[in-house]
C-alpha positions as CSV (number, residue, x, y, z in Angstrom):
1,X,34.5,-28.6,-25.1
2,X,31.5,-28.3,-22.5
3,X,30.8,-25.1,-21.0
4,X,28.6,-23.9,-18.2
5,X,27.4,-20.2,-18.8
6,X,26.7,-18.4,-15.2
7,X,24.4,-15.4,-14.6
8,X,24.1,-14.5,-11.3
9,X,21.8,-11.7,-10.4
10,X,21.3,-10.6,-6.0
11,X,18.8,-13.2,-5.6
12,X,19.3,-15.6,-8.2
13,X,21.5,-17.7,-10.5
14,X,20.5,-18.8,-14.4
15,X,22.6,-21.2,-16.1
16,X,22.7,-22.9,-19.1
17,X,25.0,-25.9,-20.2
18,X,26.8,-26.2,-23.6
19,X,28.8,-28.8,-25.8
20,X,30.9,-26.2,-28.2
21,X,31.3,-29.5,-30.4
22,X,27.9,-28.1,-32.4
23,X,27.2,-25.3,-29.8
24,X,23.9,-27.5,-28.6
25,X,21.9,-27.0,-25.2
26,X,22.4,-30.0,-22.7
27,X,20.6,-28.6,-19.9
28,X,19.2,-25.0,-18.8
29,X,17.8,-23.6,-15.6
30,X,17.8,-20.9,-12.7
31,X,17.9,-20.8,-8.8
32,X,15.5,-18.1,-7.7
33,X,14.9,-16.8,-4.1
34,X,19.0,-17.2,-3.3
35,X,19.2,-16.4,0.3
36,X,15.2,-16.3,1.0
37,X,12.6,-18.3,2.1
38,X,10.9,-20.7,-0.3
39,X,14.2,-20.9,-2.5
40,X,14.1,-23.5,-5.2
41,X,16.2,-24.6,-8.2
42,X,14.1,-25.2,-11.9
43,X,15.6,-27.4,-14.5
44,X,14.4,-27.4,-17.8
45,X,15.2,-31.0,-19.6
46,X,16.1,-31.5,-23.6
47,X,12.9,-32.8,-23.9
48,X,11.1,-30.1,-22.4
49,X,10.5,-31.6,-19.0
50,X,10.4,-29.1,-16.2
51,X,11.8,-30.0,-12.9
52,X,11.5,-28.3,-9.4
53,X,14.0,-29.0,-6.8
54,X,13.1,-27.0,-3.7
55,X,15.5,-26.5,-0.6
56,X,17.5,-23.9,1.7
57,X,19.3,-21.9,-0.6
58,X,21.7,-19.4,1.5
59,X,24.3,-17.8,-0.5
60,X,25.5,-18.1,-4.2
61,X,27.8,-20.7,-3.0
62,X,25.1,-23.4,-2.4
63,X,23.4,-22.2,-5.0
64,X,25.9,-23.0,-7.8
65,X,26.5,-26.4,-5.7
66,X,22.8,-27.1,-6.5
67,X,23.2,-26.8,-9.9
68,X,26.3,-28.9,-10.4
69,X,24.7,-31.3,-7.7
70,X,21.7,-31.6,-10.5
71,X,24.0,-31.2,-13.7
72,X,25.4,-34.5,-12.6
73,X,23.0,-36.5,-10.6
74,X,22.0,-39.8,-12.2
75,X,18.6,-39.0,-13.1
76,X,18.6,-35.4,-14.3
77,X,21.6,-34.9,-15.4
78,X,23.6,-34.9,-17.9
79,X,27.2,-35.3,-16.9
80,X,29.1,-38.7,-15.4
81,X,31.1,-36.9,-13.5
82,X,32.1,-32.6,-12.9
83,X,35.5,-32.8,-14.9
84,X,33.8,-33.0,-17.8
85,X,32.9,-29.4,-17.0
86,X,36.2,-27.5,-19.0
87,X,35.4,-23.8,-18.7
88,X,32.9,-21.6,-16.8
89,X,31.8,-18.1,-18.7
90,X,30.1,-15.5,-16.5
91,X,27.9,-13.0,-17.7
92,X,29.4,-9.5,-16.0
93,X,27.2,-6.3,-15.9
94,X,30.2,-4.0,-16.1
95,X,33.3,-3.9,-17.4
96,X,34.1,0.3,-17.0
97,X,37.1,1.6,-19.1
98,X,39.1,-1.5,-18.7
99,X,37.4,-4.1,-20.6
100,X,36.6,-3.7,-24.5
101,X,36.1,-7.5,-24.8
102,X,35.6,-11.0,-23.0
103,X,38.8,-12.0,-20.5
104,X,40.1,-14.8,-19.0
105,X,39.9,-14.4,-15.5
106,X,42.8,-13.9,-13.0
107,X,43.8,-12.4,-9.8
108,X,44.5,-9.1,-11.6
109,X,41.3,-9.1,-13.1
110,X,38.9,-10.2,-10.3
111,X,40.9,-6.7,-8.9
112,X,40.0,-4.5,-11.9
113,X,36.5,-6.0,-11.1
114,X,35.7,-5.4,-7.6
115,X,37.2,-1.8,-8.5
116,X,34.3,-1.4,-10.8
117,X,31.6,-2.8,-7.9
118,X,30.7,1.2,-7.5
119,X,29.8,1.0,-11.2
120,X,26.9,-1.2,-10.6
121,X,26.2,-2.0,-6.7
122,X,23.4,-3.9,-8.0
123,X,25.1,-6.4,-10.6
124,X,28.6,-6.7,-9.3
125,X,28.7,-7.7,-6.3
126,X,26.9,-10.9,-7.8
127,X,28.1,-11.4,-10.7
128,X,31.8,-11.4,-8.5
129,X,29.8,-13.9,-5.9
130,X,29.7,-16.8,-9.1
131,X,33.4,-16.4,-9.8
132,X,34.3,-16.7,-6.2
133,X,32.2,-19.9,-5.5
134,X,34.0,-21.6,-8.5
135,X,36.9,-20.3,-7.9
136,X,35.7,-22.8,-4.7
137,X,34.5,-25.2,-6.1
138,X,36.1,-26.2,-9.4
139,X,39.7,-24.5,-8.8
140,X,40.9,-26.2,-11.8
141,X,38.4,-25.2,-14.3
142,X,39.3,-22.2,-16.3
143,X,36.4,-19.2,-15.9
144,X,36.0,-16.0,-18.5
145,X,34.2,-13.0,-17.9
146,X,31.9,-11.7,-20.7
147,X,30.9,-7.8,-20.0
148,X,27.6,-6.3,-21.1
149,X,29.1,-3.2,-21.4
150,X,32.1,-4.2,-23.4
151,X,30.4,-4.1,-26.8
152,X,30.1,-0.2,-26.6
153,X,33.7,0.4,-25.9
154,X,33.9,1.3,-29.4
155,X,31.8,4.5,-29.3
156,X,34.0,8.1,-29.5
157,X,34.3,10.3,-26.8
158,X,31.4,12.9,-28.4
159,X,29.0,9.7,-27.8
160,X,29.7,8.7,-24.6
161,X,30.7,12.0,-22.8
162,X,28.5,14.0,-20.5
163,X,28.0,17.5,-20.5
164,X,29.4,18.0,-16.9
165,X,32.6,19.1,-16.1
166,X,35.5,17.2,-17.3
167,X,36.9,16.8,-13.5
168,X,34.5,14.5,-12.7
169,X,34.8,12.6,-15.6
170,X,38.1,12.1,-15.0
171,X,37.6,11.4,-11.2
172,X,34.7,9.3,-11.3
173,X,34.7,8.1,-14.8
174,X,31.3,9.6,-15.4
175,X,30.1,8.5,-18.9
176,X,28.1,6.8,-21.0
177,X,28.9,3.0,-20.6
178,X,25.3,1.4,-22.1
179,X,24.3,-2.3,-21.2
180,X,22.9,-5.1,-23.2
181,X,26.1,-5.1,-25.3
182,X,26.2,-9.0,-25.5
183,X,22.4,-8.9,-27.3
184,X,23.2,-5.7,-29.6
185,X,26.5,-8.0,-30.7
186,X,24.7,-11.1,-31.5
187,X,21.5,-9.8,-32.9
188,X,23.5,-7.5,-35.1
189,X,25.5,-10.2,-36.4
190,X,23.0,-12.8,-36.3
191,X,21.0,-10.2,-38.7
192,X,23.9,-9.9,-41.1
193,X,24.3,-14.0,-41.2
194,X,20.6,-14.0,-41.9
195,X,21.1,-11.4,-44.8
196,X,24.4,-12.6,-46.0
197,X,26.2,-9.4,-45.6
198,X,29.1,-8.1,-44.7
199,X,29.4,-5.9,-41.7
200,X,31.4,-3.1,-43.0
201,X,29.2,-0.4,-44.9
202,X,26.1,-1.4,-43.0
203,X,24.4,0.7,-40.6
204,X,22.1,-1.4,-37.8
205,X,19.9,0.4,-35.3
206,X,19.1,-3.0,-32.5
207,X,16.4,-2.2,-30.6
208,X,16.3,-4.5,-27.3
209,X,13.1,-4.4,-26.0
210,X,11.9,-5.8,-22.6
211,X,11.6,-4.9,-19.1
212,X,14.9,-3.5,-19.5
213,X,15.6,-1.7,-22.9
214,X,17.5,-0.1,-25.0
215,X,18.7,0.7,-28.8
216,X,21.9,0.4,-30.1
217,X,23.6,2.2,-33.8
218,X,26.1,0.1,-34.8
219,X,28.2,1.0,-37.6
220,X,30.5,-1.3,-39.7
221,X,29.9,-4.3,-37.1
222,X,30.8,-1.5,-34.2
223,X,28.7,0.4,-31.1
224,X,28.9,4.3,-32.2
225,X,26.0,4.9,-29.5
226,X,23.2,3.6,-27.4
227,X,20.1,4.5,-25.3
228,X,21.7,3.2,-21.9
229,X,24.5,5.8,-20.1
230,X,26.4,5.6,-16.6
231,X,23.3,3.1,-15.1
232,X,20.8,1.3,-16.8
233,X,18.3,3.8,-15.6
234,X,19.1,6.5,-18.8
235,X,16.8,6.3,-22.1
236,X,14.2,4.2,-23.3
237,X,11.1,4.0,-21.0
238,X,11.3,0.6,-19.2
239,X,9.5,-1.3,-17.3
240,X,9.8,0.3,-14.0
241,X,12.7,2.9,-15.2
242,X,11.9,6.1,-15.8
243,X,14.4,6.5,-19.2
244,X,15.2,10.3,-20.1
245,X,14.3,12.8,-17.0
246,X,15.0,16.1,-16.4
247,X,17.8,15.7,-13.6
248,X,15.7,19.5,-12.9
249,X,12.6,18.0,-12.3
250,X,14.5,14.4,-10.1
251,X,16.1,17.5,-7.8
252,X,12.5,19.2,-7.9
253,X,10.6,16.2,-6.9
254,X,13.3,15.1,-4.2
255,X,12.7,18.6,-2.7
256,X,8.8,18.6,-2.3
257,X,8.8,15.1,-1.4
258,X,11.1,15.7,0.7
259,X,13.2,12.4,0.0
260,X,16.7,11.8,-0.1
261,X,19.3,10.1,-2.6
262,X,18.2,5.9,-1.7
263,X,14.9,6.9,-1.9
264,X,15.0,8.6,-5.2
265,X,16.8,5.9,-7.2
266,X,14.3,3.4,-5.8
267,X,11.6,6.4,-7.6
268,X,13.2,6.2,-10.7
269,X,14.6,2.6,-11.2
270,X,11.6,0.7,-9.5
271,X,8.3,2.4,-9.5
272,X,8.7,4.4,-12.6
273,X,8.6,3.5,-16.3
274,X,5.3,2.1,-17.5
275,X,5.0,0.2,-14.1
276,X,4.0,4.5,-12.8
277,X,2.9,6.0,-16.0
278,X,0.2,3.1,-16.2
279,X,-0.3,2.2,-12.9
280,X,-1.0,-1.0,-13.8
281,X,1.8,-3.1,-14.3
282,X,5.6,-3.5,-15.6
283,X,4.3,-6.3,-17.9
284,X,3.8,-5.3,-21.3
285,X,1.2,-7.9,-21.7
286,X,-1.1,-6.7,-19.0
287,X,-0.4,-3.0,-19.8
288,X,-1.9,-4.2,-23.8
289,X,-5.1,-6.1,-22.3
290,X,-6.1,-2.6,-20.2
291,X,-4.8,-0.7,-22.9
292,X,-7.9,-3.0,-24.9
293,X,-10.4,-2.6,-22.5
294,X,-10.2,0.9,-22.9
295,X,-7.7,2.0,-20.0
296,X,-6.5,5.8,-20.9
297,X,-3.1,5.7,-18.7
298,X,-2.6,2.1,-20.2
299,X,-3.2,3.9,-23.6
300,X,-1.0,6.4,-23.1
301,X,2.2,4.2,-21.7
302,X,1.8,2.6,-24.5
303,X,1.9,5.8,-27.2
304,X,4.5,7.0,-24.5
305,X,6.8,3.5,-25.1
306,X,6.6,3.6,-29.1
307,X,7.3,7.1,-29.3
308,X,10.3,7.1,-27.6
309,X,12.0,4.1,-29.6
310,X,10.7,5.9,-32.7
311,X,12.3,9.0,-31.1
312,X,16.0,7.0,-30.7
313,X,15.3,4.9,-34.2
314,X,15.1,8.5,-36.0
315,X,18.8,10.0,-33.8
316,X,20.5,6.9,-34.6
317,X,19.1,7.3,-38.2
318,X,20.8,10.7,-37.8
319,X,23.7,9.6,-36.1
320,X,25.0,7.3,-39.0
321,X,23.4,9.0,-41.8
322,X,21.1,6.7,-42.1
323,X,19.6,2.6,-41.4
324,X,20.0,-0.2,-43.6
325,X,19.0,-2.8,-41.1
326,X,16.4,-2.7,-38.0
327,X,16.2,-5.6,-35.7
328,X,13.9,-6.0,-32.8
329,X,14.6,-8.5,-30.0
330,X,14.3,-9.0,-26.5
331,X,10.6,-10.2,-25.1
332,X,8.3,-7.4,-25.9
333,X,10.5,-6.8,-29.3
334,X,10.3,-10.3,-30.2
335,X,6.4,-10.8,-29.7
336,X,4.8,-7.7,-29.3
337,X,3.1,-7.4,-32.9
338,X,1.3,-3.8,-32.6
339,X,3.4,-2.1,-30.5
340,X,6.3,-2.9,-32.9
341,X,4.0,-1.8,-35.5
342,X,3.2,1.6,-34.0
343,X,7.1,2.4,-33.8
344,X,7.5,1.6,-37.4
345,X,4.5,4.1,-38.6
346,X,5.8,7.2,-40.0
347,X,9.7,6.0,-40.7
348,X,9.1,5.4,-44.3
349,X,11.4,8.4,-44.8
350,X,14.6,6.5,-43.6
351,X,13.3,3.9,-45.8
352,X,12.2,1.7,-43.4
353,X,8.3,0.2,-44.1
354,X,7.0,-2.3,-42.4
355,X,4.8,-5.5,-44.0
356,X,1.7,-5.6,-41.5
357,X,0.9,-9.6,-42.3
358,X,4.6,-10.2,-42.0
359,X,5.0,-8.5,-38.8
360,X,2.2,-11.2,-37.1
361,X,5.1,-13.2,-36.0
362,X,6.3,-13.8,-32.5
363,X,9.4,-15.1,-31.3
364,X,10.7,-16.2,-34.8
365,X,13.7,-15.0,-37.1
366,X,12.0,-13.3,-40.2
367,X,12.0,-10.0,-42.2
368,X,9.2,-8.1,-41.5
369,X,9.7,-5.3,-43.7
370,X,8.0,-4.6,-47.4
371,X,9.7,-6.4,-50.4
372,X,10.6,-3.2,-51.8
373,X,11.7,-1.3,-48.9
374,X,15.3,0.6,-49.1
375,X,16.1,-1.1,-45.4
376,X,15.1,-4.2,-43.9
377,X,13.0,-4.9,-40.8
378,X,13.4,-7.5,-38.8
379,X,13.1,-10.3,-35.5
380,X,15.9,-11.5,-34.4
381,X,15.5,-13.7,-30.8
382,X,18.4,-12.9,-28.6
383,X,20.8,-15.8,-27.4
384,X,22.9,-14.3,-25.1
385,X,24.4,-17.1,-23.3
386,X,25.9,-18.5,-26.5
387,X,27.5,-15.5,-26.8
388,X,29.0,-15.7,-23.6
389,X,29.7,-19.8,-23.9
390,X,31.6,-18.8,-27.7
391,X,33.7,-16.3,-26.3
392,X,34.8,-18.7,-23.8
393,X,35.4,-21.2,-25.7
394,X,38.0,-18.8,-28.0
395,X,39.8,-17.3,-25.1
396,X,39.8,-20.9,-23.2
397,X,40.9,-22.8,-26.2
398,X,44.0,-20.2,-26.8
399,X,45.3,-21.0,-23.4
C-alpha cells in the first residue's frame, strides 16, 4: 500500500510519501509561504537531490494540488499515475476527549473535529483545510486522522485536571490534553525495540526537545503525564513559549502594560521562551555560540532550559516511582551534546549517569548512558510521519 502522510500547518504543508510494502520513503517535501508572496514547493529526491518549484500558492487547495502535480510528473516523480495513491493520513493537533487513537475519517468525524477548532485555533483550522481539499481532490481515496494529543488519553484524572473549579471543566473541557503524543509513542517504543524489552514494567521519561518541547512519563507502554496542558504554551521553556508562569504575574503584566487578551498570548507564545530570556534568538544553536562568546542572558537561557527538564525528569521520576529508560529526541535533543549533558548532571540518584564520550553523538540511535548505570540513557531520532503512515495503513487495511 502507498500512503501520502499530510501535515498542514496555517501557512504551510509537509508531506512525505510511503510504500507500507517495507515502510521506505519515495519522496518527501513541504509547501511554505501557503497563501503569501514568494510561495514555493521543495522536494527532496531518494537520492538527495533538492528541488525548488516556485509559483502562486493561494490556499491549501492548490497547495496539495502542487504536491500531487510533482508526486506524479514525469520527471520528479515517483508515481505513473494518482490511483496509485490508496490512503491519505493527516497529522491532527487535537483530538479533545473524543479521540484516544488514530480514526478513519467520516462525516461524523470531520464534525467531532471542527467542534474541537476552539481547542487549537492555530492547528485546526489547517489541519481540517488538508482533509477538505482531498476530500476534493481524491474523493475515492480513504483518509485517517492521527492526533497528537491522543497518546495522553491514557493519563488519570489527578494528572490531567486543573485546580479550577470543576464547572468549567465540565463546560469548557478545561484540562491537561499535552501534544507531541505521536513522538512520545514512537520514541518510547522505538527505545524498547532498541533494548529488547517489553513494555509492561518499564518506566520511560521522553523528553522532546526543540522549538516546541516537552517530556512525557510513560508507564507500561502508556502516557500517565506530560509537560504540555490545555495549549502547547504550558511547561518546558521553548523556544519562544514562556513554559510554567505564574497566571498572577500574566494578569500583573497585562495590567501595567496595559494589554489585552490577543496581545498577551502573542507575549507568551511568541516573544517569550529563550527567544525573551536571551534576547537573541529562538534557535538553540545561536543561543550556544553567544552563550560561548561569553553572552550572560545567553548563559542564563541556557542554565534556565536544562534546569527545567532536569526539574520535569526528577517529577516524572517521582511520579512513577522511578526511570528505567531516558530518551532524548527532537532537534535540540537529538544533537545538542552539552546541553543534554548539563540536564543529566546530578540525576545519578534516580540511577541515571551519563557516558560523556558516548553522549558526542548527534542525530544517531545509541545509548549514552554509563555501562553500569541502573537506567539507560539514550537518542532516539523521532519519525513521526511513519507513525502516522502505519496507523493508516492498520485502520485502512481493516476496512
Amino acid at each position: 500500500m502507498k500512503i501520502l502522510v499530510l501535515n498542514c500547518g496555517s501557512s504551510s504543508i509537509k508531506f512525505e510519501f510511503f510504500s507500507m510494502e517495507n515502510e521506505t520513503v519515495l519522496s518527501t517535501g513541504v509547501v511554505e509561504k501557503v497563501g503569501m508572496k514568494g510561495s514555493f514547493l521543495m522536494l527532496n529526491k531518494p537520492n538527495g537531490e533538492k528541488v525548488k518549484f516556485e509559483g502562486d500558492v493561494l490556499d491549501h487547495k492548490i497547495g496539495i494540488e502542487y504536491i500531487l502535480g510533482v508526486l506524479s510528473s514525469e520527471k520528479h516523480g515517483v508515481l505513473k499515475e494518482l490511483s496509485e495513491i490508496q490512503a491519505v493520513g493527516h497529522r491532527v493537533v487535537h483530538g479533545g476527549e473524543d479521540f484516544s487513537g488514530s480514526v478513519y475519517i467520516n462525516d461524523e468525524v470531520i464534525k467531532v473535529l471542527e467542534k474541537n477548532v476552539e481547542l487549537a485555533p492555530l492547528h485546526n483550522p489547517a489541519n481540517l483545510k488538508g482533509i477538505y481539499a482531498l476530500q476534493a481532490l481524491l474523493p475515492e481515496v480513504p483518509q485517517v486522522a492521527v492526533f497528537d494529543t491522543a497518546f495522553h488519553q491514557s493519563m488519570k484524572p489527578s494528572a490531567y485536571m486543573y485546580g479550577i473549579p470543576y464547572s468549567l471543566y465540565k463546560k469548557y473541557k478545561i484540562r491537561r490534553y499535552g501534544f507531541h503524543g505521536t513522538s512520545h509513542r514512537y520514541v518510547s517504543a522505538r527505545a524498547l525495540e532498541i533494548l529488547k524489552t517489553k513494555p509492561e514494567g518499564t518506566k520511560i521519561i521522553s523528553c522532546h526537545l526543540g522549538n516546541g518541547a516537552s517530556l512525557a512519563a510513560i508507564k507500561d507502554g502508556k502516557s500517565v503525564d506530560t509537560s504540555m496542558g490545555f495549549t502547547p504554551v504550558e511547561g518546558l521553556i521553548m523556544g519562544t513559549r514562556a513554559g510554567d508562569l505564574d497566571i498572577g504575574a500574566l494578569t500583573y503584566i497585562m495590567k501595567k502594560e496595559e494589554i489585552g487578551i490577543e496581545t498577551s498570548s502573542v507575549l507568551i507564545n511568541k516573544f517569550s521562551g529563550m527567544l525573551g530570556i536571551t534576547g537573541v534568538s529562538s534557535d538553540m544553536r545561536e543561543i550556544e555560540e553567544k552563550a560561548a562568546e561569553g553572552n550572560e542572558r545567553a548563559k542564563l537561557g541556557l542554565e534556565m532550559y536544562a534546569y527545567r527538564v532536569k526539574k520535569y525528569i526528577g517529577a516524572y521520576a517521582a511520579a512513577m516511582g522511578g526511570v528505567d529508560i531516558l530518551v532524548f529526541t527532537g532537534g535540540i535533543g537529538e544533537n545538542a551534546i552539552e546541553l543534554r549533558s548539563n540536564i543529566c548532571k546530578g540525576l545519578d540518584f534516580v540511577g541515571l549517569e551519563l557516558d560523556e564520550e558516548k553522549n558526542k553523538t548527534r542525530g544517531k540511535e545509541k545509548v549514552i548512558s554509563k555501562d553500569n548505570a541502573k537506567a539507560k540513557i539514550m537518542i532516539v531520532p523521532t519519525n513521526e510521519e511513519l507513525v502516522i503512515a502505519q496507523d493508516t495503513y492498520e485502520i485502512v487495511k481493516e476496512k
